[in-house]
C-alpha positions in Angstrom: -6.5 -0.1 -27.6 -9.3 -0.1 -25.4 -9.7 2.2 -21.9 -10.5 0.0 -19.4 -11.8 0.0 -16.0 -11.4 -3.0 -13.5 -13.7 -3.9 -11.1 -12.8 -6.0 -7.9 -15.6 -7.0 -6.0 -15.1 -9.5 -2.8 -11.3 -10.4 -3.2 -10.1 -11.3 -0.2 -6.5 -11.5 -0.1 -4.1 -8.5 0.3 -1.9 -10.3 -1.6 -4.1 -11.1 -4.4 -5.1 -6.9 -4.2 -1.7 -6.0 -4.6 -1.0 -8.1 -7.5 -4.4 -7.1 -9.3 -2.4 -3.1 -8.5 0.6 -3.9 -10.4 -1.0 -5.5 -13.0 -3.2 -3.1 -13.6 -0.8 -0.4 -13.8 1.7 -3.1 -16.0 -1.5 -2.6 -18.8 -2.1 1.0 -18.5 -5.8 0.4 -16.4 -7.0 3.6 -16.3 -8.8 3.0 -12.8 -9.8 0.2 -10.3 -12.6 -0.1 -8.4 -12.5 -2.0 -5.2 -15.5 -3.0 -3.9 -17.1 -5.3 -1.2 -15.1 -6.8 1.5 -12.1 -6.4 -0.9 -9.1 -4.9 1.2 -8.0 -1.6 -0.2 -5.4 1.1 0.4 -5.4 4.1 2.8 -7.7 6.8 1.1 -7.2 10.4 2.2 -10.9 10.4 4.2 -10.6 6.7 5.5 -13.4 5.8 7.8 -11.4 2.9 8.9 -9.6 2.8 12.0 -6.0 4.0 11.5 -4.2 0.7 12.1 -6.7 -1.4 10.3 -5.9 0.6 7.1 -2.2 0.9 7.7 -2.1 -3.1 8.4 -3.8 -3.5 5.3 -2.2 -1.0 2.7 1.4 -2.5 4.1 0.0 -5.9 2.9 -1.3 -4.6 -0.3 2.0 -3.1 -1.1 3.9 -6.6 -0.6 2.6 -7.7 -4.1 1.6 -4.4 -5.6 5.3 -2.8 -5.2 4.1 0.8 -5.6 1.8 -0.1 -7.9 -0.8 1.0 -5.6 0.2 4.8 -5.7 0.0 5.3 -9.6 -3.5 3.2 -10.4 -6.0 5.5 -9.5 -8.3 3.6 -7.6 -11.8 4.2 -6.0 -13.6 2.1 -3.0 -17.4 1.5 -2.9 -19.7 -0.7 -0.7 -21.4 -1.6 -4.3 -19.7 -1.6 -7.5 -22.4 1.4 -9.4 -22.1 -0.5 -13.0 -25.0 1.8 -14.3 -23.4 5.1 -13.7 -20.4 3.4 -15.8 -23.2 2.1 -18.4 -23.9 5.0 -18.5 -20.8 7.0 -19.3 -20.3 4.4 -22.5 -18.8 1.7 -20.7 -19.3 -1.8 -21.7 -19.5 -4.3 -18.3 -17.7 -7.8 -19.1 -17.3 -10.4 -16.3 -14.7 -12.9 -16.1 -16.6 -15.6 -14.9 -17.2 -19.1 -15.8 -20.8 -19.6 -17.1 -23.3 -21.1 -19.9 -23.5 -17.7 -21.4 -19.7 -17.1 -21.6 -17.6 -16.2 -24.6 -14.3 -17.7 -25.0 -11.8 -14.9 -24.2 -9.5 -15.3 -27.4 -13.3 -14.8 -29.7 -14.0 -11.9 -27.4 -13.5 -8.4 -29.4 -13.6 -5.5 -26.7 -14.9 -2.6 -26.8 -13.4 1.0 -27.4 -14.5 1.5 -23.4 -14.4 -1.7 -21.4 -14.8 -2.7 -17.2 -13.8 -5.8 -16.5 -15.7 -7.4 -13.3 -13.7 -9.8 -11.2 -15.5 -11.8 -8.7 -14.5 -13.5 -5.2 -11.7 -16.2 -5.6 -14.0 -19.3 -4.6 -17.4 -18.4 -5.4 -16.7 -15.7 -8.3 -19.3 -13.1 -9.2 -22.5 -13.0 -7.8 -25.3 -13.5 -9.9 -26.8 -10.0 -8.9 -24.0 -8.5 -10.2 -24.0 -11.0 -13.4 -27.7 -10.0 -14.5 -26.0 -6.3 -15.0 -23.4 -7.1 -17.2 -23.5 -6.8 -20.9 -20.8 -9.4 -22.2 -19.1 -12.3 -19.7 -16.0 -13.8 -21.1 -14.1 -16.8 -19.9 -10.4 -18.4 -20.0 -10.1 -21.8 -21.5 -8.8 -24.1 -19.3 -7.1 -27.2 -20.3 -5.4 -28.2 -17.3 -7.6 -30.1 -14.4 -8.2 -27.3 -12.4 -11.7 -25.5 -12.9 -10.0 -21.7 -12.7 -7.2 -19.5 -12.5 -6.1 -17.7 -9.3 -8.0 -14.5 -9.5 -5.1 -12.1 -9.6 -3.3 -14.6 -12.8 -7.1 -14.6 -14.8 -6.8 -10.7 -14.1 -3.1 -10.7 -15.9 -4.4 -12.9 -19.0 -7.8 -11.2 -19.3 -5.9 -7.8 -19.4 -3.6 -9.3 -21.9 -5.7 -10.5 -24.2 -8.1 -6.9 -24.1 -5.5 -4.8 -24.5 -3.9 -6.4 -27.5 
């Protein structure tokens, strides 16, 4: 089983936050990284103004049930994927693109972060050129893409299988 990190950059609903939380600790994620405009928990030397992060940790917890006190997670302006490059990690997007591999071909890694992207627009392509692998969910249905917080719970699926 692989150790993987997830990386949400630009999500921006609470609710789609909290779920990304309980999923995460459902598959054993050993950390998350929020990043971006992507609402996050109260952190013990929050710069936010008290009733900002209470407002948004309360809607966090609506979906993540908890879950949001036992997945160690981290908030940055800028996701650093070279410092995690550098301590062996391989960066995969989730993202739909021409270099993509179909998810169910993809063979992770022994250390994996997966990089989710902002629910309309997805990943940005400065953050794309950085990443070593992107995978993708087929779709059969007519819509072009999951929810981000439903491609998180398959993607995990499938990588930690």
């Amino acid at each position: 089983m692989s150790e993987i990190i997830v990386v949400a950059h630009n999500i921006r609903s609470t609710h789609n936050v909290g779920s990304i939380f309980r999923t995460c600790e459902g598959f054993g994620v050993t950390k998350l990284i929020l990043s971006g405009y992507t609402p996050y928990p109260s952190l013990s030397a929050d710069l936010r103004l008290p009733h900002i992060a209470e407002k948004l940790t309360q809607q966090i917890h609506k979906t993540a049930l908890d879950a949001e006190t036992m997945v160690p997670f981290e908030y940055h302006e800028m996701p650093e994927l070279q410092s995690l490059k550098d301590q062996g990690y391989k960066i995969v997007a989730l993202e739909q693109d021409e270099r993509s591999i179909n998810l169910r071909d993809y063979q992770p890694p022994e250390k994996i972060v997966l990089l989710l992207g902002e629910e309309v627009h997805g990943i940005e392509a400065s953050l794309l050129a950085q990443c070593d692998e992107i995978v993708e969910i087929p779709m059969v249905g007519q819509k072009e893409s999951f929810n981000v917080s439903v491609a998180a719970g398959i993607a995990l699926y499938q990588l930690s299988t």
